[in-house]
N, C-alpha and C positions, 0 to 999 in steps of 0.2 A: 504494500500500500504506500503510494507517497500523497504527502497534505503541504500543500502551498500558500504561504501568505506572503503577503508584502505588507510593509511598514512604509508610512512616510515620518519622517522627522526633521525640523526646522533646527538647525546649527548657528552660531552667531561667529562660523567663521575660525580661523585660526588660532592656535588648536585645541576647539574645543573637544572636550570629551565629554559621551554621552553613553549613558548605563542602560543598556538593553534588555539586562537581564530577566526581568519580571515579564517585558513584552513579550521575550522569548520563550520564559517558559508557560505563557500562555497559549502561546501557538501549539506547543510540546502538551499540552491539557488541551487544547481546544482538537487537535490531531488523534486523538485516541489510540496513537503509536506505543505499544506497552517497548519495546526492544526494538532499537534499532543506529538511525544517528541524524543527528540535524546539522544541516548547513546553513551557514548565515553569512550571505552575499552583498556588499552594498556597492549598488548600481555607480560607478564614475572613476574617473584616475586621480584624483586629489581626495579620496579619504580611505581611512582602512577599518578594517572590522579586527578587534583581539582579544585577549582576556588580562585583566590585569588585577590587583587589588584595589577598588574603587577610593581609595583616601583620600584625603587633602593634602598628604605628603607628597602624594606618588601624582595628582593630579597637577604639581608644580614642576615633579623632576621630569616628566616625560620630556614638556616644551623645551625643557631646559636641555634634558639630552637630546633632542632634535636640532637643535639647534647646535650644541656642538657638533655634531656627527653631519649635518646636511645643514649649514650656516644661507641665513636669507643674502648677507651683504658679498657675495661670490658670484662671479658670472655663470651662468648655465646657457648653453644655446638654445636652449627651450626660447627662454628671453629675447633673442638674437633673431626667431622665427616669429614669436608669435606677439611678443613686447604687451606681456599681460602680469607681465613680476611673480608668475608663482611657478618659475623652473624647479626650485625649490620642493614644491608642495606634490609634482609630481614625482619628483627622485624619492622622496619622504615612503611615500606611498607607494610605490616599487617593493621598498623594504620592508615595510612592516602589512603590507599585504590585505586585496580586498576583501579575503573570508575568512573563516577559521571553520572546522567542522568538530561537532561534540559528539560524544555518544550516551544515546538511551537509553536508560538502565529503568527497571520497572515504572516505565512512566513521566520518567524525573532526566533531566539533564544531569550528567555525571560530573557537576563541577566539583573544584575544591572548595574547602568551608571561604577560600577569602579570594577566591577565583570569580570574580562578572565578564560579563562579555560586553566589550565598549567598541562605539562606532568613535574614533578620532577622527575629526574634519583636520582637512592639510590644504583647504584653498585659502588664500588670503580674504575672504570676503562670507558672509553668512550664505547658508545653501538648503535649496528642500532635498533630501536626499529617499532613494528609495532603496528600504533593506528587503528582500527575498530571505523568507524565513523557508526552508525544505525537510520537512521529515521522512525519511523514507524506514520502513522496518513492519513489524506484523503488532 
């Protein structure tokens, strides 16, 4: 059996991060997939889907390591093509990647106890985004 939804959700732009978790495991209840695994997709090249520890510590260090690791003030020829400033935002997102996939365990998404699943926005500018929630399993 596979069960499909989409999400849309409104971002205020760079780099926000935003907590899926609950809408996810709604889909994962609303699915009636006792076993199997769910995919979670979000539609564009400047944002990614992942799991992290949802804090206020960690919601400061990501920008912060993104920024060292993929810096805004560097040329990228993304820039050089399309002179829209978020070269950046698409190298960003390359790496840390559009899905992530869990698996279904009686019913329940198999997270860890401090493990959420976050959509990070990596464009310079607030965005509607559409997440594809996929269960597939029996």
């Amino acid at each position: 059996m596979i069960h499909t939804e989409i999400m849309e959700v409104e971002t205020r732009g760079e780099v926000d991060i935003l907590d899926l978790t609950q809408d996810v495991e709604s889909v994962v209840s609303n699915s009636k997939i006792r076993e199997g695994i769910c995919h979670v997709f979000v539609q564009g090249s400047t944002a990614a889907i992942t799991t992290v520890e949802y804090e206020p510590g960690l919601l400061k260090d990501i920008p912060a390591a993104l920024e060292r690791l993929f810096p805004k003030g560097i040329n990228y020829e993304h820039h050089r093509t399309w002179h829209d400033g978020n070269g950046h935002s698409h190298v960003r997102a390359s790496f840390l990647k559009q899905s992530i996939t869990v698996p279904v365990v009686g019913g329940k998404l198999a997270l860890g106890t401090w493990q959420q699943i976050v959509l990070v926005e990596l464009d310079i500018r607030p965005r509607r985004r559409k997440v594809y929630v996929q269960i597939m399993g029996e």
